[in-house]
matplotlib code that plots the C-alpha trace (Angstrom):
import matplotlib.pyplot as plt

x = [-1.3, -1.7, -4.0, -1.1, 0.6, -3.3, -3.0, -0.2, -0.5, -4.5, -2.5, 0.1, -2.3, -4.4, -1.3, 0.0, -3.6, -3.3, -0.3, -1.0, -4.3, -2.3, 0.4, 3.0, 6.0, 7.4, 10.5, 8.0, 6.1, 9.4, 10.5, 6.6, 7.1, 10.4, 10.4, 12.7, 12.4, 12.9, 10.5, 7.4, 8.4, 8.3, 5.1, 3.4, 4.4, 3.4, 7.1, 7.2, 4.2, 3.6, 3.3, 0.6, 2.6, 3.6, 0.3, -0.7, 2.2, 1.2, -2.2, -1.4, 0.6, -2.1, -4.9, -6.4, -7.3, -9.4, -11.0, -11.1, -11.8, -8.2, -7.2, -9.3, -9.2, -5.5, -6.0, -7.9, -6.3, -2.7, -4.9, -5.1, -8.0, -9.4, -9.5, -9.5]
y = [16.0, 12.8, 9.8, 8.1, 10.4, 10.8, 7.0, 6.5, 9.6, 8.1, 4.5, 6.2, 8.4, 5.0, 2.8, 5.5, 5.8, 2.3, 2.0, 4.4, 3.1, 0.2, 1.7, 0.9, 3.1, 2.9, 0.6, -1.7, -2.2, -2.6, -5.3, -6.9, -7.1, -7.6, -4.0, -1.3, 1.7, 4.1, 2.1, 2.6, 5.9, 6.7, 4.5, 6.8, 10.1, 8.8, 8.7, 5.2, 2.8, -0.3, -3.6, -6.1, -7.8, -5.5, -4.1, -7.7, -8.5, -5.3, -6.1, -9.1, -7.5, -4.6, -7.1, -8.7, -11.6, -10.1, -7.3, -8.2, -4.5, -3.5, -6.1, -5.1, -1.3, -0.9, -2.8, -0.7, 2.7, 0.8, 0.7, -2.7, -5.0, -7.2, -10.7, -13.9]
z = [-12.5, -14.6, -13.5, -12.4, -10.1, -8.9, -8.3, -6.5, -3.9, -3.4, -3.0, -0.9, 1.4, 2.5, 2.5, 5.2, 6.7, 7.1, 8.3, 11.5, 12.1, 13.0, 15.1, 12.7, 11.6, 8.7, 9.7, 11.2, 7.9, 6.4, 8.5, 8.1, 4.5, 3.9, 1.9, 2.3, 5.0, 1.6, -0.6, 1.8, 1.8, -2.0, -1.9, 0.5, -1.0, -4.6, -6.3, -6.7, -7.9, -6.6, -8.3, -8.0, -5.9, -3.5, -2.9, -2.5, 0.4, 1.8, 2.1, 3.9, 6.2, 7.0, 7.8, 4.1, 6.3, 8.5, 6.2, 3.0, 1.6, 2.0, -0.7, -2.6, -2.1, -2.1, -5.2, -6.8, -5.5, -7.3, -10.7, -10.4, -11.0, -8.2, -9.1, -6.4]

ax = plt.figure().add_subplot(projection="3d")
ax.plot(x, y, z, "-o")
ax.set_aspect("equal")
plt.show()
């Protein structure tokens, strides 16, 4: 397994952790931000990687605001730097 399939199924397991913790399916996350039903899938299986930008707008949507560690750790879990 290379570091980047690692990556993106350690992104995809929290993103989905996440994502439960707050009740959420995956059409409702969809709908929250503005990403396909099939996109949040791949994301949370590890086939497709997100950008810095998507893991961003997702972060927003799961709760950034109000605990800032899940910027920051979804961040990181994407291979992304944190930066403010």
């Amino acid at each position: 397994m290379s570091a980047t399939s690692f990556t993106s199924h350690a992104f995809g397991k929290k993103l989905q952790f996440l994502r439960k913790a707050q009740g959420l399916t995956q059409i409702d996350l969809s709908n929250l931000s503005q990403l396909s039903k099939s996109y949040i899938s791949f994301l949370e299986t590890g086939i497709r990687h997100p950008s810095r930008e998507v893991v961003l707008r997702l972060a927003e949507v799961l709760g950034a605001d109000t605990v800032p560690e899940v910027r920051e750790e979804l961040l990181l879990l994407a291979g992304f730097t944190v930066e403010n």
